[in-house]
C-alpha distance (Angstrom), angle and dihedral (degrees) to the residues before:
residue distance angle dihedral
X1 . . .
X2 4.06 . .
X3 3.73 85.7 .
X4 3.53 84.3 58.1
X5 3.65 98.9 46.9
X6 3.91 95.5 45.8
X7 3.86 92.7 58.2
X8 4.11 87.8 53.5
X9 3.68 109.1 118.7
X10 3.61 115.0 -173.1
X11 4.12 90.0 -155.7
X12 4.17 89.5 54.5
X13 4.06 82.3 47.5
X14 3.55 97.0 54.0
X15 4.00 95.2 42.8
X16 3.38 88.0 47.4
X17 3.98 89.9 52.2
X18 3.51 88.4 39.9
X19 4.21 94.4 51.6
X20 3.98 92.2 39.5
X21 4.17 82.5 55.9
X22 3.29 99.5 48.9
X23 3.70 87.9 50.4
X24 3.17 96.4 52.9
X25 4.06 97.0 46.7
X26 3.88 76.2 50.0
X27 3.60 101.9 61.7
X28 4.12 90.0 34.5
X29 4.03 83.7 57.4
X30 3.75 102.3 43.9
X31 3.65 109.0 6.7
X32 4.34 117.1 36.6
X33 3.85 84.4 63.0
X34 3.63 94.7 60.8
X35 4.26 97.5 32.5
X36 3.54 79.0 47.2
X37 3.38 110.3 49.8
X38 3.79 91.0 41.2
X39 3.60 91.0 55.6
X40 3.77 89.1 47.2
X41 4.23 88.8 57.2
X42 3.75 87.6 42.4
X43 3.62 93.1 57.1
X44 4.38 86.5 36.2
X45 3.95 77.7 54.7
X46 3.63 103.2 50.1
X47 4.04 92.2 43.0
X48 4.09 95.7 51.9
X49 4.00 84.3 45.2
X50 4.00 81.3 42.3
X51 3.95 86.0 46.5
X52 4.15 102.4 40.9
X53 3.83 89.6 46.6
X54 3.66 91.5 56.3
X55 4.16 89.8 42.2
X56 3.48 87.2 47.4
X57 4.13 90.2 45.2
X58 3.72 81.4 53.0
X59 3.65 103.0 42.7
X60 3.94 82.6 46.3
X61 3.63 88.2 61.8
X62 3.92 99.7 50.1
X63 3.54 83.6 43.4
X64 4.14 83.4 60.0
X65 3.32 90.3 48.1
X66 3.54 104.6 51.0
X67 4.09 83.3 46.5
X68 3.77 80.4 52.2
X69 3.59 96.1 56.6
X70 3.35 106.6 28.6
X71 3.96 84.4 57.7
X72 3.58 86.0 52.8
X73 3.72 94.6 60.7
X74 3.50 97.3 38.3
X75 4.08 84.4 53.7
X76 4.01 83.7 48.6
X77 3.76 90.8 54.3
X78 3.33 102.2 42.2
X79 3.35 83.5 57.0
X80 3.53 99.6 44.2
X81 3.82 86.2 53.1
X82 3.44 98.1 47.3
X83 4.48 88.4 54.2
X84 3.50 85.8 51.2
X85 3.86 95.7 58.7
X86 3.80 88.3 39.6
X87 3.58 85.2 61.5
X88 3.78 100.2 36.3
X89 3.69 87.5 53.4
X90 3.66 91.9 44.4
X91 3.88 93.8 51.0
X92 3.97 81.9 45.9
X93 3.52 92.0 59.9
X94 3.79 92.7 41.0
X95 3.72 95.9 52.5
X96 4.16 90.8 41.6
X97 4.10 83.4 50.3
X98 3.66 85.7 48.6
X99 4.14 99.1 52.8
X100 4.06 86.5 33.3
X101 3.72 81.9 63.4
X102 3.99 102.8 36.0
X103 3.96 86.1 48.7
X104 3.55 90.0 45.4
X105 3.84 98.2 52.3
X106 3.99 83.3 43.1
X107 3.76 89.7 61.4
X108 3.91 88.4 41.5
X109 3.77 91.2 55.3
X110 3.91 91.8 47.1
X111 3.36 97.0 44.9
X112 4.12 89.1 45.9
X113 4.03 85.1 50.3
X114 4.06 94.3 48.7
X115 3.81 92.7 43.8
X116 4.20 86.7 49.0
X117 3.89 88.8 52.1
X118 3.36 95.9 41.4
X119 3.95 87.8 47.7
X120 3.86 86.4 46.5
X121 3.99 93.1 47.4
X122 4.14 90.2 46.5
X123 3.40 87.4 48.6
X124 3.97 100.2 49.4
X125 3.89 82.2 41.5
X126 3.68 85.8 59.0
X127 3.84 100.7 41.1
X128 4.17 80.7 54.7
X129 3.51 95.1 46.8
X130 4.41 89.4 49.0
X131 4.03 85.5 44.2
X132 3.99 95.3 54.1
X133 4.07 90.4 41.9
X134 3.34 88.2 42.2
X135 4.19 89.3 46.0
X136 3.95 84.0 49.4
X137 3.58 102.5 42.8
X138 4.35 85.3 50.4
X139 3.64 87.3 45.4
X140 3.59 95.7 59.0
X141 3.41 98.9 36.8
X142 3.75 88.0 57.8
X143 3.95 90.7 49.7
X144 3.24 87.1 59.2
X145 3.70 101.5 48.7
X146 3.49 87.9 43.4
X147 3.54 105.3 49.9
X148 3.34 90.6 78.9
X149 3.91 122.5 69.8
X150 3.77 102.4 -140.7
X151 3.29 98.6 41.1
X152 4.16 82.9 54.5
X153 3.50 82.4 54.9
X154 4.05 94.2 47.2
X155 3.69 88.4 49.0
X156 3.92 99.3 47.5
X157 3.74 93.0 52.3
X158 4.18 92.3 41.0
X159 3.84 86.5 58.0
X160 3.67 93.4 43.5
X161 3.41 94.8 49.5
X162 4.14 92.7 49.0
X163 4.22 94.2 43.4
X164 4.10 105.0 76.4
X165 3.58 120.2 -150.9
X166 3.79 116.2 -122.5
């Protein structure tokens, strides 16, 4: 330390003092304006970064929320759609139930009207059929009553005596 303190001179101290403030009122003059201002639109920088990442964070968030929601109603019409065609087919089925049916007691009512015609027609057919075997049978019964001449006689005065005269 005394080496130290013997090469102390007070005229290298004071030019040294006297250099370091002339720097100083140097870089006050020409340079803390610039270091300063560039340094004040670094920080201006950083905060509007700062600032549009949290709008951004924000706007983000509506953004989310409008996804949100319109999800919501697009869930809510989808299923809104998908009632009405659960109902549009039901009614569908309803209504094609409803002819099925109409058509089907149509056919029923037809088919119970030909069968009752037909039943009618057989049964005219077979009243016919009874009349000429009945017209037959009487025929030749009659032949044979008649082929003889007393028993013509026999039968003319039976009928005679069972018809009254008025």
């Amino acid at each position: 330390m005394e080496t130290l303190l013997n090469d102390f001179s007070i005229g290298l101290f004071v030019m040294q003092t006297v250099i370091f403030l002339v720097l100083i009122f140097i870089m006050v003059k020409f340079a803390w304006k610039p270091i300063m201002n560039s340094l004040n639109d670094r920080e201006e920088g950083i905060q509007n970064a700062l600032d549009a990442a949290e709008n951004a964070k924000l706007e983000m968030q509506n953004l989310q929320a409008d996804n949100e929601k319109l999800l919501k109603e697009a869930r809510a019409e989808r299923e809104a759609m998908l009632k009405d065609a659960r109902d549009m087919k039901n009614k569908m089925i309803e209504d094609a139930k409803g002819e099925a049916q109409a058509e089907a007691s149509k056919l029923i009512a037809q088919a119970q009207a030909s069968i009752e015609s037909e039943k009618k027609a057989a049964i005219a057919d077979l009243k016919s059929q009874v009349a000429n075997l009945s017209l037959e049978i009487a025929e030749k019964v009659v032949k044979e009553e008649l082929s003889n001449k007393g028993k013509q006689e026999k039968l003319v005065e039976s009928l005679l005596g069972e018809a009254t005269l008025n």
